[in-house]
C-alpha positions in Angstrom: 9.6 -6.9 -20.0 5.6 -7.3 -20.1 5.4 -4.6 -23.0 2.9 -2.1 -21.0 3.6 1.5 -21.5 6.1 3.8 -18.7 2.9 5.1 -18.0 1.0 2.1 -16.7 4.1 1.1 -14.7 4.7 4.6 -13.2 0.9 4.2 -12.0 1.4 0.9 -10.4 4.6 2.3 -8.9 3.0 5.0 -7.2 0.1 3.1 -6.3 2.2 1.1 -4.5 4.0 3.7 -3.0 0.8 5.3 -1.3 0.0 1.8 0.0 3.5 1.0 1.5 5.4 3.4 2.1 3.3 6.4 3.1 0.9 3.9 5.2 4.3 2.8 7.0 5.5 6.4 7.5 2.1 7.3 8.8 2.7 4.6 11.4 5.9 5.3 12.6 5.3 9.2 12.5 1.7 8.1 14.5 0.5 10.9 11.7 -3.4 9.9 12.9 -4.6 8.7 16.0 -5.4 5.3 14.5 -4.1 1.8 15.2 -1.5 0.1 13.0 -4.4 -1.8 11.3 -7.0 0.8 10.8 -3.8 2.8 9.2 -2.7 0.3 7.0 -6.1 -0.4 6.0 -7.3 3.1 5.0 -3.9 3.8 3.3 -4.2 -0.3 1.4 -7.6 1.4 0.4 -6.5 4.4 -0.7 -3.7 3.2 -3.2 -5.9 0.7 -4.2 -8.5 3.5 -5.6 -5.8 5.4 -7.1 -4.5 2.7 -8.7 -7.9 2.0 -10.1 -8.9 5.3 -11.2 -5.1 5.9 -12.9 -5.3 2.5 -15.0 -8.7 3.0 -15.9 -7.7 6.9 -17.7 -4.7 5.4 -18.9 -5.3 1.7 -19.9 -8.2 1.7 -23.1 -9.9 -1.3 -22.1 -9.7 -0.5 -18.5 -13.1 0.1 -16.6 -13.2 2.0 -13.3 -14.0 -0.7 -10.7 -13.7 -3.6 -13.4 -13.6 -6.6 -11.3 -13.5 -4.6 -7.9 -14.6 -7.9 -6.3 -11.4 -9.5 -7.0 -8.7 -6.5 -6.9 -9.7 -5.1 -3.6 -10.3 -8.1 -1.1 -7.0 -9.5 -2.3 -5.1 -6.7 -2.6 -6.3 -5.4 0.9 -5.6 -8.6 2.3 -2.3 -8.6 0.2 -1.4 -5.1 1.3 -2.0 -5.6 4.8 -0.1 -9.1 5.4 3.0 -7.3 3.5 2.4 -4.5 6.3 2.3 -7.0 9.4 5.5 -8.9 7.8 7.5 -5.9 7.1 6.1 -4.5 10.8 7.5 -8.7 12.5 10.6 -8.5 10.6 12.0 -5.0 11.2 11.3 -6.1 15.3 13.8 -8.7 14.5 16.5 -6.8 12.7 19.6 -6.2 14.7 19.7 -2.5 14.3 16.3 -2.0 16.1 16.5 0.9 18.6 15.4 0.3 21.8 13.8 3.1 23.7 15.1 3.0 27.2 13.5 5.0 30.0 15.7 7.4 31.3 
């Protein structure tokens, strides 16, 4: 619908995905000994420069960090509130296991 090449969409995609879904694995898994935040941070980070350095070889008028004081505050912030409400929620679904000591 917005007329932007499979390309630019396949970057946003798996910019996203490194952001999202590999930060939330990485938490679950407990892949590093980091907290939740300091996880979801590096990972919000860490998509967000891919992302950046993807559009900027595949869009034309695309700079590397063009307006990197806009993008990255608000998509960390972004990323990172989607992480703590996706984190709340799943706590309230009713198919949550709960560890019992045995």
């Amino acid at each position: 619908m917005s007329g932007a090449p499979i390309k630019v969409h396949a970057i946003n995609i798996f910019s996203f995905f490194i952001a999202f879904v590999l930060a939330t694995v990485a938490v679950e898994y407990r892949w590093f000994k980091l907290s939740k935040l300091q996880t979801w941070l590096a990972f919000s980070i860490l998509g967000l420069v891919v992302f950046d350095v993807l559009s900027s070889l595949v869009i034309v008028k695309r700079e590397l960090f063009m307006g990197w004081f806009i993008i990255y505050p608000v998509g960390i912030a972004g990323l990172v509130s989607l992480q703590i409400l996706a984190s709340f929620l799943c706590g309230k679904l009713p198919y949550k296991k709960i560890n019992k000591d045995t």
